[in-house]
N, C-alpha and C positions, 0 to 999 in steps of 0.2 A: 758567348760569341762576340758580343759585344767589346771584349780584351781584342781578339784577333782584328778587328773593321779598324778600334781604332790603331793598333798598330802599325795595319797596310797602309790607313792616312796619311800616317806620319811617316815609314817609310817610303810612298810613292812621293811626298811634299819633298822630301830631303833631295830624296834621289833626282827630280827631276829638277831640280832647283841645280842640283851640282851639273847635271848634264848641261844645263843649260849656259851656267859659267863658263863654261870648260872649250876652250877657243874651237873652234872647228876648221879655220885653217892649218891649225896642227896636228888634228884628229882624223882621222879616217871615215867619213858617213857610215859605214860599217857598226862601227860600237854605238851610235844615237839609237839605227835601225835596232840592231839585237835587243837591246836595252831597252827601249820603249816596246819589244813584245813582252819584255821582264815585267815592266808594268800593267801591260794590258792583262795579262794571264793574272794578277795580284787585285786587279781592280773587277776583274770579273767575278773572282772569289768573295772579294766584297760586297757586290752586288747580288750575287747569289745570299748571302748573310742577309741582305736585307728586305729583297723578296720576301725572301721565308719567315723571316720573323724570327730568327735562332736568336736573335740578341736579347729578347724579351723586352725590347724599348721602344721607342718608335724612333729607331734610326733610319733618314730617308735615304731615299733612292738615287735621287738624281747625283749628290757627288760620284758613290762609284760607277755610276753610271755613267755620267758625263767622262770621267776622268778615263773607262774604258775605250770610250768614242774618239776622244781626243788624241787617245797612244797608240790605238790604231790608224789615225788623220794621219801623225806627227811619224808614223815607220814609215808610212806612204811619200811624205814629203822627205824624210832621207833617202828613201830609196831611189828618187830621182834626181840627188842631188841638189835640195831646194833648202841649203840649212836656214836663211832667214824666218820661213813662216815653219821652220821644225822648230828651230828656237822659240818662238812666239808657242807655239802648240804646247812644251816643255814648259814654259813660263803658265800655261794658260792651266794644264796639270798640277803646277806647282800649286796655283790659287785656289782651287777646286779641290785638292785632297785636303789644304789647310780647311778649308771650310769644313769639310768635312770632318776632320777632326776635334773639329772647334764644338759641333753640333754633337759627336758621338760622346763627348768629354765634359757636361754640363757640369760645373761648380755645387758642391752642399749648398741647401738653402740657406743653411747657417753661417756660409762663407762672409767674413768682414772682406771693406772693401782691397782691403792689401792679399788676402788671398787667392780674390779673384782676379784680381788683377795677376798674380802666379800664376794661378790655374790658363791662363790664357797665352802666358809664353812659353807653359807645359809644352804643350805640344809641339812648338815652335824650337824651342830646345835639343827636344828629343830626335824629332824630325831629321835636324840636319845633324848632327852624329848620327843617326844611323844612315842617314843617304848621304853625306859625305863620303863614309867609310866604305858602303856599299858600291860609291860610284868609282870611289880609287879603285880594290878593288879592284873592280870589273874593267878596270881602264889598264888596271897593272897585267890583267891576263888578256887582253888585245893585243900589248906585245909581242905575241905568240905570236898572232897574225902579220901583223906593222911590225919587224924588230927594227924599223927605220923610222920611224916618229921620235919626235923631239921629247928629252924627259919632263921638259918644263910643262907640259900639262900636268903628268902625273905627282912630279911635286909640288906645285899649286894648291892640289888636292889634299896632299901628305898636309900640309902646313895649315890649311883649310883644316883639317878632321884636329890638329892640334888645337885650333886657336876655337874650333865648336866646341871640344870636350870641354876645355878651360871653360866656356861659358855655361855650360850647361853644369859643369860643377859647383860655379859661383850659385845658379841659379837652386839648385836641390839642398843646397848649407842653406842658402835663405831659409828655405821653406821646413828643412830639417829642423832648424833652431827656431822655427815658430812654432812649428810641433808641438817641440820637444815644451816650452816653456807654457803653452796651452794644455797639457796634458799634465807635467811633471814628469813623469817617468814610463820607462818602456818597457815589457815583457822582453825574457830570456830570448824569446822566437823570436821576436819582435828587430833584437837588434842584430841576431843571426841573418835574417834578411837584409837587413841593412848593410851587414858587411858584406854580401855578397854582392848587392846592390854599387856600393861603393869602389871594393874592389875589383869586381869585374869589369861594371860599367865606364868608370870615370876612372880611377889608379892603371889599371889594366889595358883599357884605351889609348891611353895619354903614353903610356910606356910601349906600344906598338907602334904608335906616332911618332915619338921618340926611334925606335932602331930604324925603324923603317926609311926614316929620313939620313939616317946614317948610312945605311943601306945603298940609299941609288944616290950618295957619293961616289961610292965605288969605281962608275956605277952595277947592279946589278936586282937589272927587272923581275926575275924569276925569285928570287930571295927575296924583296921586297914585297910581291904578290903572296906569297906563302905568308906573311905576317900579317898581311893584310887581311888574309882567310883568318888567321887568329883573329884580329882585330875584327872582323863583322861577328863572331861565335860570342865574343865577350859584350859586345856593344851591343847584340838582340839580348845576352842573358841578362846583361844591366839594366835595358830598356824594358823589358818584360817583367822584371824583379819591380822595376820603378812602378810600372803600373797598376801590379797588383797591391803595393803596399799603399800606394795612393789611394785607391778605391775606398779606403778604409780608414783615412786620415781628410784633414780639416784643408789642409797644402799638399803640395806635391812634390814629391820625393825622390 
């Protein structure tokens, strides 16, 4: 259970990170509101994970905790129209789930220091491809509601999820090629994961980023949202791929 807490971390840091970017004079308080119960419901699952002890670690309490508090402060303050301190609440979520990822994601003890140093923008990585992706996304099916808001939020975001996957690509070849050269060589299974890791995660993303932004040329929101939905399926199965191969390596992958 400890896979699932840190995942929520790292998607509640991303997601509210992009919310938070994401102008609100061209947004509707609508989508902060719905969206910060997205998180609360996420961060409450986590908390429950840590209560009980499923993780078998001693993963603490107070991030999904706090970060629960916070997503339901930060709907209260959209709901009245109050985006300054939802923004801050959003940024405040942002810093609280990173910690928390940070804590659920402890490095080998045998980690050299360039490892650890990966290990530590792990999460940071991950993070925001997946809550980038998730916050477009969920910003591309607002449309539904708003089909009068301006695109340039939503492709901000589009550009945004291109320019995280890039990084987070660069950052997994790092740590792949330390691997690879601390080991020698990989089992059969070993590198079947990897390509799905690969092509799902990063090729796979990158190329939804890709039409997507071709897409609301057009323009055409409903099209772009539909790819977007590919684009979160590939981005959790890449993100989830990554972490279980990690758990079992020196770097992170």
């Amino acid at each position: 259970m400890l896979t699932l807490a840190q995942f929520i971390f790292r998607l509640s840091f991303g997601m509210s990170l992009a919310m938070a970017c994401t102008p609100a004079r061209l947004v509707s308080s609508g989508y902060y509101r719905n969206n910060l119960y997205v998180l609360l419901g996420l961060n409450v699952l986590a908390s429950l994970t840590a209560w009980m002890g499923l993780s078998q670690t001693s993963l603490p309490l107070w991030p999904p905790l706090a970060a629960a508090i916070l997503s339901y402060v930060g709907a209260v303050f959209w709901l009245y129209e109050a985006p300054r301190p939802g923004k801050i609440a959003l940024a405040a979520i942002a810093a609280v789930t990173l910690c928390g990822a940070w804590l659920a994601g402890v490095p080998p003890e045998s980690a050299s220091p360039a490892a650890s140093f990966l290990w530590r923008l792990d999460p940071v990585g991950g993070g925001l491809v997946l809550g980038v992706t998730m916050a477009a996304m969920l910003l591309g099916h607002w449309y539904l509601n708003a089909p009068g808001m301006s695109l340039k939020p939503l492709m901000r975001l589009v550009l945004a999820m291109g320019a995280v996957v890039a990084l987070r690509g660069a950052l997994c070849a790092a740590g792949l090629a330390w691997e690879y050269t601390s080991e020698g060589s990989f089992s059969l299974e070993r590198w079947l994961f990897l390509s799905l890791r690969w092509f799902s995660g990063i090729v796979g993303a990158a190329a939804v980023a890709a039409l997507t932004w071709q897409t609301l040329k057009i323009p055409n929101t409903q099209s772009a949202t539909g790819m977007l939905y590919v684009g979160v399926i590939v981005t959790f199965v890449g993100e989830l791929t990554s972490q279980l191969l990690s758990a079992e390596s020196l770097f992170p992958l």
